[in-house]
N, C-alpha and C positions, 0 to 999 in steps of 0.2 A: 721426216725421220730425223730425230736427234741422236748423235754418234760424235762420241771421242776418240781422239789419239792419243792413247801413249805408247809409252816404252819404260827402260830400265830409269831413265831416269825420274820417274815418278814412282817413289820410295814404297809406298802401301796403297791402294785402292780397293773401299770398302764396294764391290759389284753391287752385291742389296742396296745400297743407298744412290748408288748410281743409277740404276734401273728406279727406284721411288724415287729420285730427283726428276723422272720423265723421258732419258737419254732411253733408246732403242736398241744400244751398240756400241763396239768400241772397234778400231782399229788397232792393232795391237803393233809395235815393232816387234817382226819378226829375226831381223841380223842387217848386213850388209856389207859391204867390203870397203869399206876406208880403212885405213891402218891394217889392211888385212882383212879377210874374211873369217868375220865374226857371228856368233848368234846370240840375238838379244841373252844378256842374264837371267828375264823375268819373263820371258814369252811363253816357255810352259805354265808358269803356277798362272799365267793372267789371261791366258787359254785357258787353262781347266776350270778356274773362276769364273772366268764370266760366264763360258758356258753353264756352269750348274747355276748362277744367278739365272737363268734367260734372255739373257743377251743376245744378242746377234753379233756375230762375230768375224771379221775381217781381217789382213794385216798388211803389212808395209816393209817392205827392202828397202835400204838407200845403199846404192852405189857408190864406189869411191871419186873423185874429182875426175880421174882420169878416163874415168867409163866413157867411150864413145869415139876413143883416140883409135882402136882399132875395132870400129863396127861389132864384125860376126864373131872377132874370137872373143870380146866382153864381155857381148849377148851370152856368147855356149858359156863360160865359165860361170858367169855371174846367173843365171838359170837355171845351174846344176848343183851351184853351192843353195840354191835358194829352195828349190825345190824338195830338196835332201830336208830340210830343215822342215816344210809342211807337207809334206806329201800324205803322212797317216794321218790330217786334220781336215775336218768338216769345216767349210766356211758358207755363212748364211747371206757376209757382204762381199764386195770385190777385194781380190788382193794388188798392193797399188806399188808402184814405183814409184819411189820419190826421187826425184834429179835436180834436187837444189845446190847441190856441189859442184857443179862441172858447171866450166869457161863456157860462157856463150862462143866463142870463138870454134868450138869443136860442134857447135847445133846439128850439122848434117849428121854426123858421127852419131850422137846422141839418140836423135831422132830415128836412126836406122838399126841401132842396138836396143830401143825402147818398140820398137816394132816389133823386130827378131823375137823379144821375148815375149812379150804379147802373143804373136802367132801361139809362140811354144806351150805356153799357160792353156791360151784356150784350148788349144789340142787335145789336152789333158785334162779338159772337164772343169776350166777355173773360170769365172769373173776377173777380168784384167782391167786396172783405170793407171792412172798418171796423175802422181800427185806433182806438181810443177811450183 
């Protein structure tokens, strides 16, 4: 299976040509909380797009640097901000966490707040991966 990533920062993306280029899907940014919890600028039009291209469609949180410094309460917060954000959305891929921000130095932290929500997602009927 061929799938991209993006986000806001990829300015226009023609879905038809991306699906005739071969690509299966996209993983879309859906927000995250660095500087604040955020939600992507383009994640609805690039949701509603790719879906009516036929795409298969996925997304992606990233956490802020700090995520992991207190386990269970960045898991709840960051879970609830995220999930508010897809909750009325059909996904065909997994929805992923990305934790390229944060200090190796907090790993256990990380790891244990990347579970927490994990648990939390599948509960709730989702695909969960870890983008690292």
């Amino acid at each position: 299976m061929y799938v991209i990533d993006i986000s806001a920062n990829n300015e226009y993306i023609n879905f038809d040509e991306v699906k005739k280029d071969g690509y299966d899907g996209v993983i879309i940014r859906c927000g995250g909380s660095y500087d604040g919890f955020f939600k992507d600028s383009k994640f609805e039009d690039f949701y509603k797009r790719a879906k009516l291209s036929g795409l298969k469609v996925g997304c992606y949180y990233i956490p802020g640097k700090d995520f992991g410094k207190n386990p269970s309460a960045d898991a709840d917060a960051d879970f609830k901000y995220w999930y508010e954000i897809i909750k009325d959305k059909s996904f065909e891929l997994p929805i992923f966490i990305d934790i390229e921000l944060q200090d190796s130095a907090i790993r256990k932290g990380i790891t244990d707040a990347v579970i927490e929500i994990g648990k939390k997602f599948e509960s709730n009927g989702y695909y969960y991966g870890v983008y690292g």
